[in-house]
C-alpha positions as CSV (number, residue, x, y, z in Angstrom):
1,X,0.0,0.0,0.0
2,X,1.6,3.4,-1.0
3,X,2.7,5.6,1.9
4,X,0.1,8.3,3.0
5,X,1.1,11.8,2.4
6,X,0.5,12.5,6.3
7,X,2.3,9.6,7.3
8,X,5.6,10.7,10.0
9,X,7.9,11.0,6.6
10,X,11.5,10.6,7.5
11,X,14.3,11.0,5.4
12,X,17.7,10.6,6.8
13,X,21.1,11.1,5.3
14,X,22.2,7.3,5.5
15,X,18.8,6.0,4.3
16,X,17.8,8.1,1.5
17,X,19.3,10.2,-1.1
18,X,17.8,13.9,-1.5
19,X,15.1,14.7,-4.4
20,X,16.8,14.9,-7.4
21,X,13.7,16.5,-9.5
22,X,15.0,20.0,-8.8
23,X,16.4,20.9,-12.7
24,X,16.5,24.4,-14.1
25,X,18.9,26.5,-15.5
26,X,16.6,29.7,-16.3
27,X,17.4,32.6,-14.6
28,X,14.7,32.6,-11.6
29,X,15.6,29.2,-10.7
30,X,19.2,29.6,-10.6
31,X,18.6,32.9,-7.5
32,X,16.0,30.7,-6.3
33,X,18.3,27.8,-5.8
34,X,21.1,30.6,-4.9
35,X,18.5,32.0,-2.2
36,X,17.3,28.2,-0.4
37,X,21.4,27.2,-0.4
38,X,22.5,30.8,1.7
39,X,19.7,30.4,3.8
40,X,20.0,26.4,4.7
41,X,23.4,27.2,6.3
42,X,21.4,29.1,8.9
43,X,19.3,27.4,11.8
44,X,16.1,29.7,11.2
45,X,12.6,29.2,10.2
46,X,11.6,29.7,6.6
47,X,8.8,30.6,4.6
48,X,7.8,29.1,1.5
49,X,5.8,31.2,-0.9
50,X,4.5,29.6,-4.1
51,X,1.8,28.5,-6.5
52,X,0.3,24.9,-6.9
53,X,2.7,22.5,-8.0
54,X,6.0,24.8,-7.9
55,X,8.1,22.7,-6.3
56,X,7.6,23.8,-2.4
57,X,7.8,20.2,-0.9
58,X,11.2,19.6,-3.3
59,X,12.7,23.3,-1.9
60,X,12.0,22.2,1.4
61,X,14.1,19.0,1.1
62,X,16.8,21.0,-0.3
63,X,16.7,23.3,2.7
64,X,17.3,20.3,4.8
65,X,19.7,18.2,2.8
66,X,21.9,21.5,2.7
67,X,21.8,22.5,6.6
68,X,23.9,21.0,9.6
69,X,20.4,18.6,10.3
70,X,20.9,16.6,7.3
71,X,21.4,13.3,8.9
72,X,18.3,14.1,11.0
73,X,15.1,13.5,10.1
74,X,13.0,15.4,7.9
75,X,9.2,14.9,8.7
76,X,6.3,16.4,6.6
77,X,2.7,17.4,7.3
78,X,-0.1,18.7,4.9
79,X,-2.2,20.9,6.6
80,X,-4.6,21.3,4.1
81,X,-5.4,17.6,4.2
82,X,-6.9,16.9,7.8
83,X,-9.7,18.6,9.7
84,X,-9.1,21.0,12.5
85,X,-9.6,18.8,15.3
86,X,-7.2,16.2,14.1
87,X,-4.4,18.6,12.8
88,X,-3.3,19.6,17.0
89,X,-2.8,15.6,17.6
90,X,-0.8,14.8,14.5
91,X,1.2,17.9,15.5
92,X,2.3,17.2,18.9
93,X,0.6,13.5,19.6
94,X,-1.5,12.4,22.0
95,X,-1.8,10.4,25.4
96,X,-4.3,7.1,25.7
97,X,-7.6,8.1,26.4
98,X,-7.0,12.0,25.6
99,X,-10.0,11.7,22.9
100,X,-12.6,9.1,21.5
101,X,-10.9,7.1,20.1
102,X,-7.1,7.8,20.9
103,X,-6.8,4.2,21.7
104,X,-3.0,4.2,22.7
105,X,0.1,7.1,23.0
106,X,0.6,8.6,19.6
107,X,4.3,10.4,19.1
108,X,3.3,14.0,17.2
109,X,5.4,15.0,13.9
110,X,7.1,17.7,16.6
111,X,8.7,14.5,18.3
112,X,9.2,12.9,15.1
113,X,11.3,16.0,14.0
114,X,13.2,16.4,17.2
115,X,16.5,17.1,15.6
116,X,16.2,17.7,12.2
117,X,13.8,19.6,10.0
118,X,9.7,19.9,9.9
119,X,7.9,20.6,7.3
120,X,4.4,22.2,7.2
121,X,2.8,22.4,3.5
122,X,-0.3,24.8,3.5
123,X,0.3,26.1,6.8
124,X,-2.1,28.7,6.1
125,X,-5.0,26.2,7.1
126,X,-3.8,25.7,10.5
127,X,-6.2,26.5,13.5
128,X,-5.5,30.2,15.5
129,X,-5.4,27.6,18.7
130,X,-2.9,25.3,17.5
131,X,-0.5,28.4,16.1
132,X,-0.5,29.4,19.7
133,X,1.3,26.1,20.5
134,X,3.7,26.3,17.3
135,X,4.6,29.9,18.7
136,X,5.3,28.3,21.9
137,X,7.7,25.9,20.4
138,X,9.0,28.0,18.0
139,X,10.1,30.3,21.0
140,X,10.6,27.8,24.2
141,X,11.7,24.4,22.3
142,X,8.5,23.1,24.1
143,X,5.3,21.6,24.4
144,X,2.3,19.0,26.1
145,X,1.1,16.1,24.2
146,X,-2.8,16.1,23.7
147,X,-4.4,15.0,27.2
148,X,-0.9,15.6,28.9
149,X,0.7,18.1,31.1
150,X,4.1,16.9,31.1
151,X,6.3,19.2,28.9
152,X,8.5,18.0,25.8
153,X,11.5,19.7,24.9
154,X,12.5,19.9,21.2
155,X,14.8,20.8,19.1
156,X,13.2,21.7,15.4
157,X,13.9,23.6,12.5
158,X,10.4,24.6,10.5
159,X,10.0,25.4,6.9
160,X,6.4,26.2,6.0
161,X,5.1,26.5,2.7
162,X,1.9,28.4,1.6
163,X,0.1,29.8,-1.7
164,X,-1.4,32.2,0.4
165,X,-0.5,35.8,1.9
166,X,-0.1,35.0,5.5
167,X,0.1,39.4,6.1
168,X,-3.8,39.3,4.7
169,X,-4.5,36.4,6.5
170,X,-3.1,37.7,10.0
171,X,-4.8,40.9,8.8
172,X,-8.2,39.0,8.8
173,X,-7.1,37.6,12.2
174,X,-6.7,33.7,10.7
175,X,-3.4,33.7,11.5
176,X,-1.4,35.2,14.6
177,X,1.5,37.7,13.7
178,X,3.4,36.9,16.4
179,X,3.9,33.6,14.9
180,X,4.5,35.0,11.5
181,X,7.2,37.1,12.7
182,X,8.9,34.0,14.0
183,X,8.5,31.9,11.0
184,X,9.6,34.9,8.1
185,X,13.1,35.1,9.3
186,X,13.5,34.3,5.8
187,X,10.5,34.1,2.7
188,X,11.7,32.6,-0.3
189,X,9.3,32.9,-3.5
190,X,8.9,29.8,-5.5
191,X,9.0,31.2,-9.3
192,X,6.2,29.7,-11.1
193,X,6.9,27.4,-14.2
194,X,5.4,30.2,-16.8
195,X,8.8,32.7,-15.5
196,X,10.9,29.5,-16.2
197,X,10.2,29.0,-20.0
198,X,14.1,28.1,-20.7
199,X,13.4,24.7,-17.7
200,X,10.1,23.9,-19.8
201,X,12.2,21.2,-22.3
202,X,14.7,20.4,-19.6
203,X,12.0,19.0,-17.2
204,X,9.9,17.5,-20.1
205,X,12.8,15.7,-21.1
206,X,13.7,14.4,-17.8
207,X,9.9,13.5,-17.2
208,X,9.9,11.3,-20.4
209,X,12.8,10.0,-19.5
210,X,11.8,8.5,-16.4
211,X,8.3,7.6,-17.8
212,X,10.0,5.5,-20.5
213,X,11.8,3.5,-17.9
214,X,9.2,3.3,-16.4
215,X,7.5,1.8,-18.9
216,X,10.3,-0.6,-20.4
217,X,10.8,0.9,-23.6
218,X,14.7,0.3,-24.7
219,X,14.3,3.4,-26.8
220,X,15.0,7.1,-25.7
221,X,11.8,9.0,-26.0
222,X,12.3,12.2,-28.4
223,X,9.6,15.2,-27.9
224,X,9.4,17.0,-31.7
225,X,9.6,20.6,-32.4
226,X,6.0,20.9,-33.0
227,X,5.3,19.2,-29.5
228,X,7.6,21.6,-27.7
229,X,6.3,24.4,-29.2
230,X,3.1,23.5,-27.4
231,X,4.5,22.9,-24.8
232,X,6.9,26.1,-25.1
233,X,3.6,28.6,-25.0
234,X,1.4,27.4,-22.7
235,X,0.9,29.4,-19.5
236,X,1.2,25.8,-17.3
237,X,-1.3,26.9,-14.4
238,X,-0.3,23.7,-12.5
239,X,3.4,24.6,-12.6
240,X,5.4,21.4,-12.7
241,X,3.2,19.0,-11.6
242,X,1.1,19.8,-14.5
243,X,3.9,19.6,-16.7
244,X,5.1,16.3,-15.4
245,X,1.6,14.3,-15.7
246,X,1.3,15.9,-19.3
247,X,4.6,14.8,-20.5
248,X,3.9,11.2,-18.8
249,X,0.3,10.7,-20.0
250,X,1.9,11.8,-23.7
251,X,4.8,8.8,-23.5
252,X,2.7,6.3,-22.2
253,X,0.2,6.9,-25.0
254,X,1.9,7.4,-27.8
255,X,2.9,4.8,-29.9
256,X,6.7,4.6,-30.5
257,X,9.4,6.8,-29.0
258,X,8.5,10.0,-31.2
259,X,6.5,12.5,-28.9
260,X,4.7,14.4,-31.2
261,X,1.8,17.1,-30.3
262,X,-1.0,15.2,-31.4
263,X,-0.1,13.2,-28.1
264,X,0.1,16.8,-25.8
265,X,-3.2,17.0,-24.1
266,X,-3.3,19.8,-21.5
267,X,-6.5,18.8,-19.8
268,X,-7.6,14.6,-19.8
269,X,-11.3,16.0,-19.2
270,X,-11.4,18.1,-21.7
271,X,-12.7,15.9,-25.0
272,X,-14.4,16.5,-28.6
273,X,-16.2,12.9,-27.5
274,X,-17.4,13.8,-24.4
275,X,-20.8,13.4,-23.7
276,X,-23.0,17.0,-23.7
277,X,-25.8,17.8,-21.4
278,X,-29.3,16.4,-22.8
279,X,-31.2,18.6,-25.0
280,X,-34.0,20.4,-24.3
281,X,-37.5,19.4,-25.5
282,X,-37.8,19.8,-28.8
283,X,-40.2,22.5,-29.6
284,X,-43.8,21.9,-31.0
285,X,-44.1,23.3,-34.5
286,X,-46.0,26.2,-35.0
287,X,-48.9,26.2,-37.0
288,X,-48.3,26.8,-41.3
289,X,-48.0,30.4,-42.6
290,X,-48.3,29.6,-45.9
291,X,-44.5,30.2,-46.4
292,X,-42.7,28.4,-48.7
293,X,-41.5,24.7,-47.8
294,X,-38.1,23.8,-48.8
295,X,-38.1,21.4,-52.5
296,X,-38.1,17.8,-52.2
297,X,-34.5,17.8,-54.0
298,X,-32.8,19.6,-51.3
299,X,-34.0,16.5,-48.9
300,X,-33.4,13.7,-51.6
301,X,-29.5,15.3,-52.3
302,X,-29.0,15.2,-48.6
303,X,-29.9,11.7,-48.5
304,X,-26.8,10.6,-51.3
305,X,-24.6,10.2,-48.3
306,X,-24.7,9.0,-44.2
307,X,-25.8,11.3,-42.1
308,X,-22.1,10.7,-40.3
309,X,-20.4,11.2,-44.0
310,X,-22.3,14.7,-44.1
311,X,-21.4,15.8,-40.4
312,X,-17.8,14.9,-41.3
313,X,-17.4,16.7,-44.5
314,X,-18.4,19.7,-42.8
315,X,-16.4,18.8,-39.7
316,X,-13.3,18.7,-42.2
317,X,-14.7,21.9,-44.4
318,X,-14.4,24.4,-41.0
319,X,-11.3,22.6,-40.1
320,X,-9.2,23.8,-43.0
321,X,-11.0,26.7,-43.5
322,X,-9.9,27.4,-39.6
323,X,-6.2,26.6,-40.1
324,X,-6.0,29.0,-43.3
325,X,-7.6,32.0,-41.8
326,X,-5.4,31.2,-38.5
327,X,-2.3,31.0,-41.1
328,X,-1.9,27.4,-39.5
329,X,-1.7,28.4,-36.0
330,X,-3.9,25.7,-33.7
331,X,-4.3,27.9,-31.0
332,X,-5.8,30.8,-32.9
333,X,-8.0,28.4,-35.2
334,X,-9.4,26.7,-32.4
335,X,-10.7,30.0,-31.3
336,X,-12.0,31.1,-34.6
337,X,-14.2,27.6,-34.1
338,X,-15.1,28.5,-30.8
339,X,-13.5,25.2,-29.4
340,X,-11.0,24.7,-26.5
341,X,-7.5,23.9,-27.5
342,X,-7.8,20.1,-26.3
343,X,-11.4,19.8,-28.5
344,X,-9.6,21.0,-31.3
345,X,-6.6,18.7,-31.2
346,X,-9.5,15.8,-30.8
347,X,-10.2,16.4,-34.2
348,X,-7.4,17.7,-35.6
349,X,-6.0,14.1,-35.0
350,X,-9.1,12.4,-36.3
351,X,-8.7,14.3,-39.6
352,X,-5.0,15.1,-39.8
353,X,-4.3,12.7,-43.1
354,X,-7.4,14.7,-44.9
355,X,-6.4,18.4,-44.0
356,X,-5.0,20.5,-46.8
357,X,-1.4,21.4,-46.6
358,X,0.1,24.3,-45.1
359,X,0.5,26.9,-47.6
């Protein structure tokens, strides 16, 4: 059974190796880098501040891997990911009998850090209450298990990460200053994947790579120009996540070792074969005017072919007429169709041998 994400994580310098998925060589990863490595010498808290899938958990690792704790443990806890209630007992554990259902002792993440390095991801979401404690650990080295009085001393370091503002958020009164002074002794900001656009090809690269092995081939994948154009100019809201289940969905659905960008889909939901909402009730006919009705021919010509032969023809008619007026640029002709980008690939793909030729 895979490893939850709250499970007491501990890495330690004998055991493990650190996280190696760290590549860039653009500009704003290189200070970025240059920023986490001055500040891991120094036994201080640190704030993390980025989007979704940046890379916070992997900067975090680095922070510890490059300090004097690196052969103590490094433990991680989502906050986002558990309630309220149960975020103050995975924190600093709890005694037998301290709650329903607290069976036996538990030993906190606090504990489990004692030493080395704890990380808190989303540590925006944590309760006012239970920031009171963190403050008094953060200041006095201690604190009381859940249901306990007897006081733990520890030694931690904490990096917390967050895609929020914590200054609007202790503005609102969700989170306490005091602790915020404590905890931005240093804030380091994550550069999103969109300020990055010279790691784009690097990272997709790597990520086919590993997907490849993953999957046996005994051939190096090879992403084509047109692919990494795609991949070049989109704005990648998901940061590097995003960019890494792209670039594995692509390998392990194309067909040889040739990436190309019929393979790129940005969004798996997103289909021209998707099923739409059910149609309304067709309307009752209104009573005859007189007006002309259309000839019998028009009906009998239509009839010549399937109706999925007609749908089709037309299909393929607004395609090319699309590309020409978009001077071949998919992006702009699947706006000109009113389609998103991934719709329009759907069929570019199912009619690419019929399409005319880029003039």
């Amino acid at each position: 059974m895979a490893e939850s994400r709250n499970a007491p994580v501990r890495h330690n310098g004998g055991s493990q190796e650190p996280p190696t998925e760290g590549l860039g060589r653009s500009e704003a990863y290189l200070e970025f880098q240059k920023q986490i490595s001055r500040v891991a010498r120094v036994n201080r808290p640190v704030l993390l501040v980025g989007e979704r899938g940046s890379g916070k958990e992997l900067a975090a690792a680095r922070v510890h891997f490059l300090s004097k704790r690196w052969e103590e443990p490094l433990v991680s806890l989502n906050c986002s990911a558990l309630s309220p209630t149960l975020i103050e007992s995975e924190l600093f554990g709890h005694e037998a009998g301290a709650f329903t259902g607290a069976a036996q002792r538990r030993t906190g993440r606090f504990e489990a850090a004692n030493g080395g390095t704890l990380f808190l991801d989303e540590i925006g979401n944590i309760p006012v209450e239970t920031q009171e404690k963190i403050l008094r650990v953060v200041e006095y080295g201690g604190f009381e298990r859940v249901g306990s009085s007897q006081a733990i001393r520890v030694d931690v370091r904490i990096v917390g990460a967050t895609n929020s503002d914590l200054r609007d958020l202790a503005a609102e009164g969700r989170f306490m200053r005091d602790l915020l002074d404590r905890l931005s002794f240093e804030v380091i900001f994550v550069p999103p994947l969109r300020e990055r656009r010279e790691d784009i090809m690097l990272l997709a690269n790597h990520f086919a790579l590993r997907m490849a092995h993953e999957l046996g081939w005994s051939d190096l994948p090879v992403i084509t120009e047109d692919a990494a154009r795609l991949l070049e100019e989109y704005p990648w809201p998901g940061n590097v996540r995003e960019l890494k289940n792209v670039i594995e969905r692509a390998v392990y659905r194309s067909d040889d070792a040739i990436i190309a960008d019929t393979e790129i889909v940005f969004d798996p939901f997103d289909s021209p074969y998707r099923a739409e909402p059910a149609a309304r009730e067709p309307v009752a006919p209104k009573p005859s005017t007189g007006e002309a009705k259309p000839s019998g021919s028009a009906v009998e010509e239509s009839l010549d072919v399937t109706f999925e032969q007609a749908v089709q023809a037309v299909e393929l008619r607004m395609l090319n007429h699309a590309l020409k007026r978009a001077r071949y640029n998919q992006h702009r002709a699947s706006e000109l169709l009113g389609l998103t980008y991934n719709q329009f690939r759907g069929l570019y793909r199912k009619y690419r041998d019929q399409l005319q030729p880029e003039q």
